[in-house]
mmCIF file of the N, C-alpha and C atoms, coordinates in Angstrom:
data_MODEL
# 
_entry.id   MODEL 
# 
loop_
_atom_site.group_PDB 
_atom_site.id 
_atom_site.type_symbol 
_atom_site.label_atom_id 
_atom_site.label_alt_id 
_atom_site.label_comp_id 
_atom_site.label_asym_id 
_atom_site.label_entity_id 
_atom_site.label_seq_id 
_atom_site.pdbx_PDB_ins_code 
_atom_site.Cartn_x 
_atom_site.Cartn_y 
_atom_site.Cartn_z 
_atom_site.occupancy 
_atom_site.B_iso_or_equiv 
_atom_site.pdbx_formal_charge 
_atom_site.auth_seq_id 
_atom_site.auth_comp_id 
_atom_site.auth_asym_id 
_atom_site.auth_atom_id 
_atom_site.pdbx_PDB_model_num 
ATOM 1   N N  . UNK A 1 1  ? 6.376   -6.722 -2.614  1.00 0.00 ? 1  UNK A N  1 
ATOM 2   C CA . UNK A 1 1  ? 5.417   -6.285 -3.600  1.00 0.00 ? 1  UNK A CA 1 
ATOM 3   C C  . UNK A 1 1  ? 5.875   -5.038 -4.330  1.00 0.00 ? 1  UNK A C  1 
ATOM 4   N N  . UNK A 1 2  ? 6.533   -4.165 -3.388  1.00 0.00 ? 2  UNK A N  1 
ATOM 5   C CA . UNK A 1 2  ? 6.966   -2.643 -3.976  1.00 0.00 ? 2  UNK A CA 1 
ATOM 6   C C  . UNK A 1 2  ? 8.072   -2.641 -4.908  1.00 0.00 ? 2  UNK A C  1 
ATOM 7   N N  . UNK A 1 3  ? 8.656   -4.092 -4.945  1.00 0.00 ? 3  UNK A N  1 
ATOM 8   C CA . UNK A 1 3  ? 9.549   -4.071 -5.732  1.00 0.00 ? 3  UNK A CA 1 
ATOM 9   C C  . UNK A 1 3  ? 9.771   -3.792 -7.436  1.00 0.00 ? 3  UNK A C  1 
ATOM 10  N N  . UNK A 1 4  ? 8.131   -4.158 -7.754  1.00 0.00 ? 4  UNK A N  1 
ATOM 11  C CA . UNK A 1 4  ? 8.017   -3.519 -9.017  1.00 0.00 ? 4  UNK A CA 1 
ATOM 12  C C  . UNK A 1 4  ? 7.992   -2.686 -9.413  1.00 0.00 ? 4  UNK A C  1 
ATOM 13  N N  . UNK A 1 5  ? 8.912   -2.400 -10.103 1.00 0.00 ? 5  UNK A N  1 
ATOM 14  C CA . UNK A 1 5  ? 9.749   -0.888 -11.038 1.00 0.00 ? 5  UNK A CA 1 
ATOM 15  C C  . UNK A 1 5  ? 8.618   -0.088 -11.952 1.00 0.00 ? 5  UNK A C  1 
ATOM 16  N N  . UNK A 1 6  ? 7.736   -1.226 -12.567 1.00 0.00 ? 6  UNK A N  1 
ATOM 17  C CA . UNK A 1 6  ? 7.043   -0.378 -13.226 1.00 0.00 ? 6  UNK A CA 1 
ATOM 18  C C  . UNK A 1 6  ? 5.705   -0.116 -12.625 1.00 0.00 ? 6  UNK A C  1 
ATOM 19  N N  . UNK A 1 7  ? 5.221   1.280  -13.625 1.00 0.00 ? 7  UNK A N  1 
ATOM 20  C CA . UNK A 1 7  ? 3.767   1.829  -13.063 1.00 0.00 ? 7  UNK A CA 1 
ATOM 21  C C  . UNK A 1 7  ? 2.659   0.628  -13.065 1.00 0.00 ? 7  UNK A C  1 
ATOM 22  N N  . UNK A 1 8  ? 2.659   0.213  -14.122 1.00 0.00 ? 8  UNK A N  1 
ATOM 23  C CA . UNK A 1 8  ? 1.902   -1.208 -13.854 1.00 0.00 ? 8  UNK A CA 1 
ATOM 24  C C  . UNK A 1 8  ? 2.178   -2.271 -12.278 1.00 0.00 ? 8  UNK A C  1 
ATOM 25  N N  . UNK A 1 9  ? 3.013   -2.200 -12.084 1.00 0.00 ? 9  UNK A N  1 
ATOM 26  C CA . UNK A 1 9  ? 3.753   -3.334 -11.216 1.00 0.00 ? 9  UNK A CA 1 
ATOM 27  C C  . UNK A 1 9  ? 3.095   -2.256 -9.958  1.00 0.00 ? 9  UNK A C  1 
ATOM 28  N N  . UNK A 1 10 ? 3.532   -1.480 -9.814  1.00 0.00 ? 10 UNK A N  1 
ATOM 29  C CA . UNK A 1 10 ? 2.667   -0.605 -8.673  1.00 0.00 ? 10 UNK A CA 1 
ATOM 30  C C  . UNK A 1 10 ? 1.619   -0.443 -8.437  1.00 0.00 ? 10 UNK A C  1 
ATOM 31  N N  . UNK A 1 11 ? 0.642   -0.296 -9.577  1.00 0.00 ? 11 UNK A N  1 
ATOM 32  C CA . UNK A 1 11 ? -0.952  -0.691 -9.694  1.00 0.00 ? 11 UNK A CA 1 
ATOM 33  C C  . UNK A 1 11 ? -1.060  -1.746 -8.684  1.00 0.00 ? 11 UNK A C  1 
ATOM 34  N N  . UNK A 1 12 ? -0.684  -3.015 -9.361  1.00 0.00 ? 12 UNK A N  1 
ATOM 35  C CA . UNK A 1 12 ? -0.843  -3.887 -8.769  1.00 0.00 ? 12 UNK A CA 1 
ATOM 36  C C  . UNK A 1 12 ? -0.362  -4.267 -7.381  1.00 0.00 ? 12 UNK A C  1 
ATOM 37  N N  . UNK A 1 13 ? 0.907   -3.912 -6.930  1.00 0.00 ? 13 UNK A N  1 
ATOM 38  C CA . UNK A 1 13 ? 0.966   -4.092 -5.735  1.00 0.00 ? 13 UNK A CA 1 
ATOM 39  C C  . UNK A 1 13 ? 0.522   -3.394 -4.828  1.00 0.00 ? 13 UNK A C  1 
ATOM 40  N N  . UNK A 1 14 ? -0.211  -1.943 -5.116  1.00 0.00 ? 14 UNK A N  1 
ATOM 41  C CA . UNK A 1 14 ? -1.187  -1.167 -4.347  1.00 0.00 ? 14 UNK A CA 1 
ATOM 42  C C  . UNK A 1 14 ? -2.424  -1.579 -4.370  1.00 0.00 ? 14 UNK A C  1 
ATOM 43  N N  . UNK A 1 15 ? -2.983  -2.292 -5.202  1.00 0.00 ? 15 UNK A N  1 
ATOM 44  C CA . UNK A 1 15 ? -4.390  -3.270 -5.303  1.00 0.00 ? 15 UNK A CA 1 
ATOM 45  C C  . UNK A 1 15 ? -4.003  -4.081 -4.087  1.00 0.00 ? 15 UNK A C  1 
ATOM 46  N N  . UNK A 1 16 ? -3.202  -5.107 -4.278  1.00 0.00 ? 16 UNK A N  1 
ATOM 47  C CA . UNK A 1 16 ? -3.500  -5.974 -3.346  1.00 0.00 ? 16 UNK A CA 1 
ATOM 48  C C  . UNK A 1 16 ? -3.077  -5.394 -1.632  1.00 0.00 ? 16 UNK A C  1 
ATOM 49  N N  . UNK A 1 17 ? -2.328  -4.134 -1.429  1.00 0.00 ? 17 UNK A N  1 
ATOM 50  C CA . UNK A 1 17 ? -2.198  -4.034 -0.654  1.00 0.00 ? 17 UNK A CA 1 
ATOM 51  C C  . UNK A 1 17 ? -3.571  -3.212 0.096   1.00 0.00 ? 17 UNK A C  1 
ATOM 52  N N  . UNK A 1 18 ? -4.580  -3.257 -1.017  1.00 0.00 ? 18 UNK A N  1 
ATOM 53  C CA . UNK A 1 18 ? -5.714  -2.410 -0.699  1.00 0.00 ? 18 UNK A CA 1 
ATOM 54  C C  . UNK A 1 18 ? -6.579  -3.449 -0.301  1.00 0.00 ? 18 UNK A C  1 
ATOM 55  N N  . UNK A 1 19 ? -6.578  -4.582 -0.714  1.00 0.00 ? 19 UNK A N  1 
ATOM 56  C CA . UNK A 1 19 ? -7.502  -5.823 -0.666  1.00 0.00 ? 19 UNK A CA 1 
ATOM 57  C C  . UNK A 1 19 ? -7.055  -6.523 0.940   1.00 0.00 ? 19 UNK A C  1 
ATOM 58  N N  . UNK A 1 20 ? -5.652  -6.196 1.310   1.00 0.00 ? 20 UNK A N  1 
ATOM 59  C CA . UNK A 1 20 ? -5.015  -6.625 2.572   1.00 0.00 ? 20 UNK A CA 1 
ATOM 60  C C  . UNK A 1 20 ? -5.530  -5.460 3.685   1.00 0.00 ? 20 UNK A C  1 
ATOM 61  N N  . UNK A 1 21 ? -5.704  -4.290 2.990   1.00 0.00 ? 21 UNK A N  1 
ATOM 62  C CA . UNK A 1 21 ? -6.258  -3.873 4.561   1.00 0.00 ? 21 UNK A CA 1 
ATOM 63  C C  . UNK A 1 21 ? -7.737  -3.701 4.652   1.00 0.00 ? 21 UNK A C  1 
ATOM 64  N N  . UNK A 1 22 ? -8.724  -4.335 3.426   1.00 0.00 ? 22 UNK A N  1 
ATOM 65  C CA . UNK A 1 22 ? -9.935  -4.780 3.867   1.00 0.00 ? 22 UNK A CA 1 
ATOM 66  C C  . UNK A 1 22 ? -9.645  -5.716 4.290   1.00 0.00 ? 22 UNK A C  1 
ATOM 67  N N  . UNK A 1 23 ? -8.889  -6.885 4.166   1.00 0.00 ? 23 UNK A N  1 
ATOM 68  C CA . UNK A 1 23 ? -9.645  -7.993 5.018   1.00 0.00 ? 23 UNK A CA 1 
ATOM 69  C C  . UNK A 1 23 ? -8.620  -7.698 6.809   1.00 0.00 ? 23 UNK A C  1 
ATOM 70  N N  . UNK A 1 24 ? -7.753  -6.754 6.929   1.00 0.00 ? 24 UNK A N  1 
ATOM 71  C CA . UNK A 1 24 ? -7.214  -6.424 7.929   1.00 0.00 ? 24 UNK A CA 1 
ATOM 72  C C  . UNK A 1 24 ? -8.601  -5.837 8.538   1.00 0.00 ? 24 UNK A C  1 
ATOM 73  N N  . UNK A 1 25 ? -9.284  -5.127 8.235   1.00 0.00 ? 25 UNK A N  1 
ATOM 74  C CA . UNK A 1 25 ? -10.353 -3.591 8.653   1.00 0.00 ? 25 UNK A CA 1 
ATOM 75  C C  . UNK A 1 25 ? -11.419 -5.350 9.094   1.00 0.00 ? 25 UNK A C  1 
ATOM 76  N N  . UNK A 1 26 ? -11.766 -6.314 8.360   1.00 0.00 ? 26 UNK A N  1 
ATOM 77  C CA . UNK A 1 26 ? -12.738 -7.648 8.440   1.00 0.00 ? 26 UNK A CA 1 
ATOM 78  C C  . UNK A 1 26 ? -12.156 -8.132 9.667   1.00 0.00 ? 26 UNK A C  1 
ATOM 79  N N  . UNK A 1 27 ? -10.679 -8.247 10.172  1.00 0.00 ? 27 UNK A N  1 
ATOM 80  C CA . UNK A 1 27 ? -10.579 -9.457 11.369  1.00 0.00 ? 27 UNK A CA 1 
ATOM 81  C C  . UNK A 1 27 ? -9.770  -8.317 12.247  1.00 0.00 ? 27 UNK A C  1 
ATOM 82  N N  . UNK A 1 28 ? -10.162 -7.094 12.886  1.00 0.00 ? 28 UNK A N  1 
ATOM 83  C CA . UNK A 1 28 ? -10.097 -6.217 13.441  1.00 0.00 ? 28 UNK A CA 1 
ATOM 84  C C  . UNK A 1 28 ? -8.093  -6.013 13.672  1.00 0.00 ? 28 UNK A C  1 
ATOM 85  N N  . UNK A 1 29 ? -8.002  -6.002 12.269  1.00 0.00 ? 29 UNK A N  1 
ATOM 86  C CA . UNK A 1 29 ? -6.353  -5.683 12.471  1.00 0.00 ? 29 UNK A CA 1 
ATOM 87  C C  . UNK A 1 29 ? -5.440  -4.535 11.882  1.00 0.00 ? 29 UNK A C  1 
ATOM 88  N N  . UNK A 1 30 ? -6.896  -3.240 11.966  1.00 0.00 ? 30 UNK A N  1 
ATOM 89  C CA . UNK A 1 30 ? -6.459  -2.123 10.764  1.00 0.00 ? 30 UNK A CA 1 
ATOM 90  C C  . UNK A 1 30 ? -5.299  -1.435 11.215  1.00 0.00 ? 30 UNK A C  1 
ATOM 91  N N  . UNK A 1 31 ? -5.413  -1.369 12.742  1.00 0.00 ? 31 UNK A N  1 
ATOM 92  C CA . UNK A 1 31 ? -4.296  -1.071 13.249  1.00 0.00 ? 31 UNK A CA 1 
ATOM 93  C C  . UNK A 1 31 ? -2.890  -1.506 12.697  1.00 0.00 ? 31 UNK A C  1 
ATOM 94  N N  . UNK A 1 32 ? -2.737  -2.962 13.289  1.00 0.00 ? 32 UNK A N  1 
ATOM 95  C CA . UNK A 1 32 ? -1.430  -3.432 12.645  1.00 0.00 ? 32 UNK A CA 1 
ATOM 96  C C  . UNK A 1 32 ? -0.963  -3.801 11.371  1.00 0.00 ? 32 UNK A C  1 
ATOM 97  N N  . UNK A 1 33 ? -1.940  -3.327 10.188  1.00 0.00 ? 33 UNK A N  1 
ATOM 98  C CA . UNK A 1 33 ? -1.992  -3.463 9.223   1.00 0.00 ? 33 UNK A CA 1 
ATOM 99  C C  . UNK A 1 33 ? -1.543  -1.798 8.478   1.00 0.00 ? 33 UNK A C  1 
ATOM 100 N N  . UNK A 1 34 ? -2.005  -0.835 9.480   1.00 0.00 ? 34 UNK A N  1 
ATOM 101 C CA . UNK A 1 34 ? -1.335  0.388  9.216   1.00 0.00 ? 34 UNK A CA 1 
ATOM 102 C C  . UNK A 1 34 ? -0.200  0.861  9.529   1.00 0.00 ? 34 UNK A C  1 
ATOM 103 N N  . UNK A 1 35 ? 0.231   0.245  10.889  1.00 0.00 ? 35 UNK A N  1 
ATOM 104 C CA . UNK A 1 35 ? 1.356   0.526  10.980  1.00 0.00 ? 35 UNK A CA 1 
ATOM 105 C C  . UNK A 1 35 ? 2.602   -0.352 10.177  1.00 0.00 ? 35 UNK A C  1 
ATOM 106 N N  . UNK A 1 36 ? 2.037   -1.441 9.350   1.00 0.00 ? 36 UNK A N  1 
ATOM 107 C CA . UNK A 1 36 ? 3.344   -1.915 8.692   1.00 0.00 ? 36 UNK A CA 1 
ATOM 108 C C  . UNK A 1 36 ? 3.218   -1.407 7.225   1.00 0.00 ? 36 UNK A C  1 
ATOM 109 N N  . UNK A 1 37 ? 2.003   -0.497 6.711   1.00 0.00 ? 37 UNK A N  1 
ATOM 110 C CA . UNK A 1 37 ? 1.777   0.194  5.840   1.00 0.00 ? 37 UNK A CA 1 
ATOM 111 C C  . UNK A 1 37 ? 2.724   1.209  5.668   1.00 0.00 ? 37 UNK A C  1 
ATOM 112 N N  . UNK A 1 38 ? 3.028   1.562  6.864   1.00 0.00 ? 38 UNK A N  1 
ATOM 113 C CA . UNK A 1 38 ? 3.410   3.435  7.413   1.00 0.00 ? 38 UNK A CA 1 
ATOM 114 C C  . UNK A 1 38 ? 5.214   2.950  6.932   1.00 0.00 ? 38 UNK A C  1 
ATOM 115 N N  . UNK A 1 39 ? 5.480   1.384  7.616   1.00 0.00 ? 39 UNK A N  1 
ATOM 116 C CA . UNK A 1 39 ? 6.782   1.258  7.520   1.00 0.00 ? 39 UNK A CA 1 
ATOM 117 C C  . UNK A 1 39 ? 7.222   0.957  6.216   1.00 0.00 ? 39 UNK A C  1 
ATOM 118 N N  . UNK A 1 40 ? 6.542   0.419  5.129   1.00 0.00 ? 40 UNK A N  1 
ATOM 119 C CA . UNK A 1 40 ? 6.428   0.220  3.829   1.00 0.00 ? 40 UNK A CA 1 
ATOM 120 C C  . UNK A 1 40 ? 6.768   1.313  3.248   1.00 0.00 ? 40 UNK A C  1 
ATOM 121 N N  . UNK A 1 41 ? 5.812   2.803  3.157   1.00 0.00 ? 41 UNK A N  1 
ATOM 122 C CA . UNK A 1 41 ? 6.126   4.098  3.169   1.00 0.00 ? 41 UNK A CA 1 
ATOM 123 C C  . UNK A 1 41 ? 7.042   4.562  3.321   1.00 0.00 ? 41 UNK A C  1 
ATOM 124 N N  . UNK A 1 42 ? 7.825   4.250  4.324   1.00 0.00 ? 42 UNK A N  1 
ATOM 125 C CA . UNK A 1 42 ? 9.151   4.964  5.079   1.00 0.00 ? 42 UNK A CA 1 
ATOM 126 C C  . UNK A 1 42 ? 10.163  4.916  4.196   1.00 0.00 ? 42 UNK A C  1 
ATOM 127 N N  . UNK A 1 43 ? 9.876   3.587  3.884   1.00 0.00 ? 43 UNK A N  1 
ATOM 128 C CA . UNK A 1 43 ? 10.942  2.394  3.157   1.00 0.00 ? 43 UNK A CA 1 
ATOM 129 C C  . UNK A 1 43 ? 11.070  2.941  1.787   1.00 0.00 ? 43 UNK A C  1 
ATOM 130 N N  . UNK A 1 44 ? 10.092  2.868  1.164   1.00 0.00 ? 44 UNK A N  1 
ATOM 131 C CA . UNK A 1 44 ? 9.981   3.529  -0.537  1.00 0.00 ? 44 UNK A CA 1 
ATOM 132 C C  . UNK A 1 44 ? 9.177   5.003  -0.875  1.00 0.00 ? 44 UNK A C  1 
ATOM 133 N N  . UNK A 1 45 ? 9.509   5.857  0.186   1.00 0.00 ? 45 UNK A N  1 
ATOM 134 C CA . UNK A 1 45 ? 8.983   7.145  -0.302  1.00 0.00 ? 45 UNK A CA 1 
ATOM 135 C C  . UNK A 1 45 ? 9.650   7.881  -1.410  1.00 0.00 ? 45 UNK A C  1 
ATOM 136 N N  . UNK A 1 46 ? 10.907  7.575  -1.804  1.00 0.00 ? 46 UNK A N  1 
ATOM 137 C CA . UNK A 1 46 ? 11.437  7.737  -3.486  1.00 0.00 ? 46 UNK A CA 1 
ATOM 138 C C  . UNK A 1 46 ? 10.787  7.823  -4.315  1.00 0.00 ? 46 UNK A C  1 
ATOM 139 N N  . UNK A 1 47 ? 9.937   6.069  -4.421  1.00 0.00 ? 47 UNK A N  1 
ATOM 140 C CA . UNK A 1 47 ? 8.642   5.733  -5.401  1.00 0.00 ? 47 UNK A CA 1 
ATOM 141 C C  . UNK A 1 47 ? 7.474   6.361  -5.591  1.00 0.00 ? 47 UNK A C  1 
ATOM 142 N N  . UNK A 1 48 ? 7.789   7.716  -6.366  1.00 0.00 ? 48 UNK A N  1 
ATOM 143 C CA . UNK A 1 48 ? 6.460   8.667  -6.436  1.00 0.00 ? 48 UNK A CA 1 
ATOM 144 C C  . UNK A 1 48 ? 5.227   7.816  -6.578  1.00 0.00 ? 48 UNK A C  1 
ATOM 145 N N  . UNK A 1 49 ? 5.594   6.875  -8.311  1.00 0.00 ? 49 UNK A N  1 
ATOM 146 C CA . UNK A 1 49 ? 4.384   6.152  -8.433  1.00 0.00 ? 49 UNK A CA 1 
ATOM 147 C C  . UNK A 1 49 ? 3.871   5.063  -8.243  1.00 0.00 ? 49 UNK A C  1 
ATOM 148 N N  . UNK A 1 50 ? 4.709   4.922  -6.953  1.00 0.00 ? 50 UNK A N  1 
ATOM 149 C CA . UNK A 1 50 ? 3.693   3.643  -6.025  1.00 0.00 ? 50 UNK A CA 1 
ATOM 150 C C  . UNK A 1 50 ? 3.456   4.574  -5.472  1.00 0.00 ? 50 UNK A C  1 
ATOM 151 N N  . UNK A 1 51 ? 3.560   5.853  -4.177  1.00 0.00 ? 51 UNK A N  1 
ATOM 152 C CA . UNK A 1 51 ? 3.129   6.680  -3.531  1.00 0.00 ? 51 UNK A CA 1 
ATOM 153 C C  . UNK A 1 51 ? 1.488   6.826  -3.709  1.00 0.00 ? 51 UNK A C  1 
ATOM 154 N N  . UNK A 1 52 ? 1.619   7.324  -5.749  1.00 0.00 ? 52 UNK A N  1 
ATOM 155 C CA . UNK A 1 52 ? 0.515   7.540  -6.185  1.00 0.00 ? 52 UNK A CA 1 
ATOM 156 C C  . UNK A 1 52 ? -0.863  6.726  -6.102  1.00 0.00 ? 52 UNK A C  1 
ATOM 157 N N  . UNK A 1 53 ? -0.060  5.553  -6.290  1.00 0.00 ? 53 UNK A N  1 
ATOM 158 C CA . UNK A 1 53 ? -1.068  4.493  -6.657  1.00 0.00 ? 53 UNK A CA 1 
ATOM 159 C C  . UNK A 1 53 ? -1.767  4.018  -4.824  1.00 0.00 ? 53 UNK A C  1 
ATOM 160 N N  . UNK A 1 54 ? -1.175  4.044  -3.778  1.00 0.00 ? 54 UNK A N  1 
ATOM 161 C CA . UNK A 1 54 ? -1.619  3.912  -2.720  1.00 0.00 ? 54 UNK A CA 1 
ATOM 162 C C  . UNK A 1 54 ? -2.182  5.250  -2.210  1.00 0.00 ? 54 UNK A C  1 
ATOM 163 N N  . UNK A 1 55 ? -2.410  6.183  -2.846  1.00 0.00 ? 55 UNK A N  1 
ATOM 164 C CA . UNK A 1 55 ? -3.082  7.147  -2.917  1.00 0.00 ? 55 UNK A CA 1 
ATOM 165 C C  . UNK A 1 55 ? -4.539  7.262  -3.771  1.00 0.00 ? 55 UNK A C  1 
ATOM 166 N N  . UNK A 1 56 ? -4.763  6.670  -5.047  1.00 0.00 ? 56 UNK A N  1 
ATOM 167 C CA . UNK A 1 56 ? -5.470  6.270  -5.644  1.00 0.00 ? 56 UNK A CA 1 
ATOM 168 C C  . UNK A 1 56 ? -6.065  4.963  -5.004  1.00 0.00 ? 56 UNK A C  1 
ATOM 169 N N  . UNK A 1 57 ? -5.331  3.871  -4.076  1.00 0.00 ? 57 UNK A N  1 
ATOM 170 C CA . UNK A 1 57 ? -6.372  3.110  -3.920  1.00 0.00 ? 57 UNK A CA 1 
ATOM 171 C C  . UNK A 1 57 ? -7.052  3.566  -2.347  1.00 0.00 ? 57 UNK A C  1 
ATOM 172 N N  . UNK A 1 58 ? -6.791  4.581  -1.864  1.00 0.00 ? 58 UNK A N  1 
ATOM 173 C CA . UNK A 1 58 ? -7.271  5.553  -0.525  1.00 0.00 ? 58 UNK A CA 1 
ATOM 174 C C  . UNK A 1 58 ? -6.597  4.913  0.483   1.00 0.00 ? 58 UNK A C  1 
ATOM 175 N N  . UNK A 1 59 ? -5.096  4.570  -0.016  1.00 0.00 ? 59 UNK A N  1 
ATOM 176 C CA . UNK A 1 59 ? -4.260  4.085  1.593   1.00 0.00 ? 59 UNK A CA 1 
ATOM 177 C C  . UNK A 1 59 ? -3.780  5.068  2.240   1.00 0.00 ? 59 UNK A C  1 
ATOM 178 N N  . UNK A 1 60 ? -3.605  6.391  1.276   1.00 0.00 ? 60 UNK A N  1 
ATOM 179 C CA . UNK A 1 60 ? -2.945  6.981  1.964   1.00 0.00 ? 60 UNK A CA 1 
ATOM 180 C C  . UNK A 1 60 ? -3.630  8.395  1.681   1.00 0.00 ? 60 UNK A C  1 
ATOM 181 N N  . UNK A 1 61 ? -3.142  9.568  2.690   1.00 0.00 ? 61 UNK A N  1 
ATOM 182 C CA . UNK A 1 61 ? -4.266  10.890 2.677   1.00 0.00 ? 61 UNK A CA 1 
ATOM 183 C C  . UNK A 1 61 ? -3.544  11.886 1.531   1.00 0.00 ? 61 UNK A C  1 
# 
């Protein structure tokens, strides 16, 4: 999903990754849904503005 380069493309793949940990938080899997969040993070902390945008959708503090 993070693969999109642009700010748009990040919108969007921080939407749906916001829509994945409601229905993670729905079938009691926020846990393992955060920790492959955290590894996602690890992975593309370069990407200010995906950073941003999973900040804007409250994934991250």
């Amino acid at each position: 999903m993070s693969e999109y380069r642009q700010p748009k493309g990040y919108e969007m793949a921080a939407g749906l990754l916001a829509d994945l940990h409601e229905l993670a938080i729905e079938h009691g899997e926020q846990a393992a849904f955060e920790e492959r969040l955290d590894r996602k993070v690890a992975k593309h902390w370069r990407k200010e503005r995906f950073l941003e945008q999973l900040q804007h959708f409250g994934l991250l503090q």
